[in-house]
N, C-alpha and C positions, 0 to 999 in steps of 0.2 A: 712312306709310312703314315698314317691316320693319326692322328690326335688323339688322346682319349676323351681328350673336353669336347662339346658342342658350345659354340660360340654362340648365345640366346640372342645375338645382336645381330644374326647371318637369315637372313631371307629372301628368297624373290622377291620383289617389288610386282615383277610381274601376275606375280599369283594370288594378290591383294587384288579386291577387288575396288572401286574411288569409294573412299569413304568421304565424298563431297555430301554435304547436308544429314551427315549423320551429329547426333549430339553424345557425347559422353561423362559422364559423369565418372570421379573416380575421387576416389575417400583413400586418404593415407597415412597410416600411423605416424604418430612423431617420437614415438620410443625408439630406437636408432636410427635418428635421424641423416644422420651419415649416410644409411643407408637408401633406407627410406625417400630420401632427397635426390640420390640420384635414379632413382629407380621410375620417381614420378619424370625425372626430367626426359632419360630414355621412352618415356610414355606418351609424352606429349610431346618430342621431337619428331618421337615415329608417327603419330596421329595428324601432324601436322607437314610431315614430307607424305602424307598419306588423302591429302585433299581436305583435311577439316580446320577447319576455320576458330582464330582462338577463341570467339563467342560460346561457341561449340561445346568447348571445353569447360566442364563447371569440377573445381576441384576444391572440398573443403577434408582438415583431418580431424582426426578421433584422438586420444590421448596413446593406446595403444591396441596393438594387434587385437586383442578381444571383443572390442567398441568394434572392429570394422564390420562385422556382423548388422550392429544396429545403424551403422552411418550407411553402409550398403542397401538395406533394406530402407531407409531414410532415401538415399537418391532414386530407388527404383521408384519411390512414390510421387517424387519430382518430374518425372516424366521424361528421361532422358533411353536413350534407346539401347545403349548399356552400360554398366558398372565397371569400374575397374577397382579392385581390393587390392592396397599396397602396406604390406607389411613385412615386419624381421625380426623374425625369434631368435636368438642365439643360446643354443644348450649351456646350462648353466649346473652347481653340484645339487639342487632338489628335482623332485619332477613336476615344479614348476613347467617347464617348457612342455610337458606333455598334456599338462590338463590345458594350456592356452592351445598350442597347436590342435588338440583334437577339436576340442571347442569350437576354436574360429574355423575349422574345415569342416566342419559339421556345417556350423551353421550359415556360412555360404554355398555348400552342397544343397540343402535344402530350400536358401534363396532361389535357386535354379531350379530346383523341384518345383515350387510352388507359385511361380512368377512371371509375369509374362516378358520379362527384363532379362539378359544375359548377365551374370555378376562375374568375372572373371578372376580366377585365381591366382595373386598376386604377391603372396607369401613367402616370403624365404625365409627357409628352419635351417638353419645350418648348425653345424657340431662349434662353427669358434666364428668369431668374424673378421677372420683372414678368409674362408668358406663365403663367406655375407659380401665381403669388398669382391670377392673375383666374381660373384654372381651379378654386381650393380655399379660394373663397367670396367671390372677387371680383367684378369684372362679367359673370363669364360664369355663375356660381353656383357650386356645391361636385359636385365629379365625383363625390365618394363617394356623395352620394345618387344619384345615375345609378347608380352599380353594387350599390348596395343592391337599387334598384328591378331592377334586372338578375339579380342572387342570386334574389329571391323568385321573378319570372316564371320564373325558369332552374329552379330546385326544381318547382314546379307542371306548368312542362312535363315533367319526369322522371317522375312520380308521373302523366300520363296516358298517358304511353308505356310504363309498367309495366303499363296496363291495356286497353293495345290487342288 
């Protein structure tokens, strides 16, 4: 019988292409931090069993999930060959959580609209954060390696669309 989870920590290695001499940059909220924290850690484990070098890696945060917008568009100007956005909203009783989540998906939707940088989306909205812990190395596994692995294929594909 199948799981209903997908484990975000489960990929071929095979089907990554070496992200040897790629650079990354990745901006991460420190509003749950808990979370937040391991999400960059899955990020940069996987970046780094992935061929990049921790020079490579340039990582500063934002205070919260809504900054990542402006810290994002801050490293694409840095010259790094893509973004990583790590953030954790957890629903709370206003709709707070809706004006930040549309916001900061808005506005890294649009980074990639308008950029020659990939900003990859690295959000977790969840309803409680029991929802947040199983996303950032719990039973579902660690989302930041999904968006690692997401960075490098997103760089590779820039770099053959440079060569079409």
């Amino acid at each position: 019988m199948a799981s209903k989870y997908h484990n975000l920590s489960d990929y071929d290695i095979a089907s990554v292409p070496s992200a040897e001499g790629m650079k990354f940059g990745i901006v991460v909220s420190e509003w749950n931090h808990n979370v937040t924290g391991a999400l960059l850690e899955g990020a940069c484990n996987t970046l780094r069993t992935n061929g990049v070098a921790d020079e490579n890696i340039k990582i500063l945060t934002v205070p919260g999930s809504f900054e990542l917008v402006y810290g994002a568009s801050q490293m694409v100007k840095a010259g790094v060959d893509a973004v990583i956005a790590i953030g954790c909203v957890v629903r709370g009783d206003t709709p707070h959580f809706d004006y930040i989540c549309e916001g900061t998906t808005y506005g890294l939707a649009r980074l990639n609209a308008t950029q020659e940088v990939p900003v990859i989306y690295g959000l977790i909205t969840t309803n409680d954060m029991q929802q947040a812990l199983d996303r950032c190395g719990g039973k579902m596994g660690n989302k930041g390696d999904e968006c690692a692995v997401t960075a490098i294929k997103m760089v590779d594909y820039a770099k053959k669309v440079k060569h079409l």
